[in-house]
N, C-alpha and C positions, 0 to 999 in steps of 0.2 A: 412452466413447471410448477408444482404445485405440491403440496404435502398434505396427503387424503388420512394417513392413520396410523397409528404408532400403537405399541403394543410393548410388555414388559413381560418375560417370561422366565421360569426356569425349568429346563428342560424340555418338555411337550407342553407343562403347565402352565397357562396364561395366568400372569396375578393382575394384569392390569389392560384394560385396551381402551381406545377412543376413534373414532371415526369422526370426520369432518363432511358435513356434508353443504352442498350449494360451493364449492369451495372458489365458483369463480361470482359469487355473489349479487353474480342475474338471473340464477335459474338455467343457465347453459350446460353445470356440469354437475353432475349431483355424486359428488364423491367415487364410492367404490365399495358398493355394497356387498363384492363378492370378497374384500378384503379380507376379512376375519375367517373364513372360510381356507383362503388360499394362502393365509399366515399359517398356520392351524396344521397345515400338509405341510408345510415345508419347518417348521417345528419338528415333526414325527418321521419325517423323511429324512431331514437334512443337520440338523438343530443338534439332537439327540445321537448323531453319530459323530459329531467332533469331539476331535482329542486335542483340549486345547483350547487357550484363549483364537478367537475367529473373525477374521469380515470377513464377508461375503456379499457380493448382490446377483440378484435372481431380476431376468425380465419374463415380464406375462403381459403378452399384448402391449397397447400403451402405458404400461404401470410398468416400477420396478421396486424391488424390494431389496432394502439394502439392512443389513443387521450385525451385531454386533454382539461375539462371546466371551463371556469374560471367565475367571480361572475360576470362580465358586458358581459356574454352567448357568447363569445369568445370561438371558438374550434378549439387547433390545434391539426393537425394530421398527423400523419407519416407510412407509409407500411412497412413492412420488407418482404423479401422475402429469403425463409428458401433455403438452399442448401443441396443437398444429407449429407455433411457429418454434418450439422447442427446435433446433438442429441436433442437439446432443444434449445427453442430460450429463448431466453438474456431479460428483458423487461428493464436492466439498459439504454445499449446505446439510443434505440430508444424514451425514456424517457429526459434520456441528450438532445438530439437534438429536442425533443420538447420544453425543459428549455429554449434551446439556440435562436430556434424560435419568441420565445415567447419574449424575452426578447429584441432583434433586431426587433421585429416590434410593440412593445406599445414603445420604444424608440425611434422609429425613422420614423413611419409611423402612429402608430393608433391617430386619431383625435376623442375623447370620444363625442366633443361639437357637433362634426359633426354627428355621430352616431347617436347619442340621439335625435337630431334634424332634418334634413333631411334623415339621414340613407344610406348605401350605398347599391350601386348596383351590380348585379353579376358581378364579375372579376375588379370590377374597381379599383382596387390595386394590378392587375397583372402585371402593369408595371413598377412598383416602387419594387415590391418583391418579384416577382417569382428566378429572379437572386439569393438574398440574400437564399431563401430556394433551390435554385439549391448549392450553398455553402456549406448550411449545413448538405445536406445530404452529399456530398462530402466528407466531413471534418468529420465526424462521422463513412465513409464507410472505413476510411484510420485504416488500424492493431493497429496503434499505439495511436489512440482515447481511445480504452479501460483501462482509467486508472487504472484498479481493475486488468485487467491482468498486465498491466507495474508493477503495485507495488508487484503483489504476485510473480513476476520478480526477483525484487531487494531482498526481503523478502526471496526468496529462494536463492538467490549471499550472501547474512548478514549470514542468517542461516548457510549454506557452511563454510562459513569463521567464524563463531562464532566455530564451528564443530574440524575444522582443529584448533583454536588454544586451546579449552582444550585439544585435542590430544597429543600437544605439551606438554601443563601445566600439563598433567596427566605423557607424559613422564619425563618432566622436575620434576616432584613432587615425583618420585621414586627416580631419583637420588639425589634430596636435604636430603630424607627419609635417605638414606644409608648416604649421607656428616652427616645428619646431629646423627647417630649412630656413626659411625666413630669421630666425635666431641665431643659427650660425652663418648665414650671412655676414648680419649685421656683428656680428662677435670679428669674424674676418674683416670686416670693414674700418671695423673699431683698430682694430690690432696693427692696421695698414696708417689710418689714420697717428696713431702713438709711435711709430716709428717716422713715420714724416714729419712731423713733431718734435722727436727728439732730434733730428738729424737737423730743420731748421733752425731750432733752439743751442745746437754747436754750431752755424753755419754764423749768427748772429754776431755767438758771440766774440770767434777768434777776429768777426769784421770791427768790434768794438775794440777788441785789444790792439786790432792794426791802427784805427783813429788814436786811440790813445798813444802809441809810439811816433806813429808821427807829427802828434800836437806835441809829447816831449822834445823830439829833434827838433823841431822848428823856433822852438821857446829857446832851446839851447845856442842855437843857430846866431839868431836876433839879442840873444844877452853878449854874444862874445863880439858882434859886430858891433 
């Protein structure tokens, strides 16, 4: 998938357009030369009959055209151009780079006063912003635009690594399992042990109190005899 041309308009009125060509930069695909043409109708067909801020997308053969109106009847618009191994085309990015459009030319070019009032004329803000949307399809055609792929990236590297360490905690949780059998064991061992202990340690000592009573009678025994 690929972003061929982008286009700034109000009403039927182009102020602004850019085409990309060679866009897969071997010579294999040379843009979409009938773009401006088939933006152009669908402006005057389609564009100028909305009541209302608008998406819309439109497919033509391998191309689709996806655009954006906004409430002072500003339309921007961008082509995608599908590729053999396209399965389905995306309407996230081409949508981004109409945000981004949009947003770098009521910033930095559109004049409302002027609009409203004199009104502008075909292309007359071609020289000021065709560059800026040569930009941004640029910048939206690059791999690493698609932030929704980077993150389910990263998302799958976390996941991985969240994976690998219950693996661990699950081997490590066996063997605390056994430490920690082997610890109450020896806890029962211990507790068996301190009662045998105590029970010998009385057993001792009433046999020491028995020697001493009868080393007393004996003593007593032998003095009176």
């Amino acid at each position: 998938m690929a972003l061929v041309y982008g286009l700034v308009a109000q009403d039927a009125i182009v102020l602004s357009e850019c085409s990309l060509e060679d866009v897969g930069g071997d010579g294999a695909d040379e843009g979409f030369p009938e773009a401006p043409k088939v933006a152009r109708y669908i402006l005057q067909e389609k564009v100028v009959k909305e009541l209302g801020p608008q998406k819309r997308s439109f497919g033509h053969k391998k191309h689709h055209f996806h655009y954006r109106v906004t409430d002072n009847r500003l339309c921007f618009m961008v082509v995608v151009q599908k590729s053999a191994e396209d399965e389905k085309t995306s309407v996230k990015i081409p949508y981004n780079c109409i945000e981004d459009i949009l947003a770098e030319f009521m910033g930095s070019v559109y004049d409302e006063d002027h609009a409203m009032t004199i009104g502008y004329r075909e292309l007359e803000l071609n020289d000021r912003f065709a560059r800026v949307i040569k930009s941004k399809l640029e910048f939206w055609n690059r791999p690493d635009a698609d932030i929704s792929k980077r993150t389910k990236a990263k998302v799958e590297v976390v996941k991985n690594q969240y994976v690998d360490m219950i693996d661990d905690v699950v081997k490590h949780g066996d063997a605390a399992v056994k430490l920690e059998e082997r610890a109450n064991l020896l806890q029962e061992e211990g507790a068996d042990l301190r009662i045998n202990t105590k029970t010998m340690s009385r057993k001792l000592w009433w046999k020491q109190k028995k020697c001493q009573v009868i080393l007393c009678v004996t003593c007593i025994i032998i003095t009176i005899v």
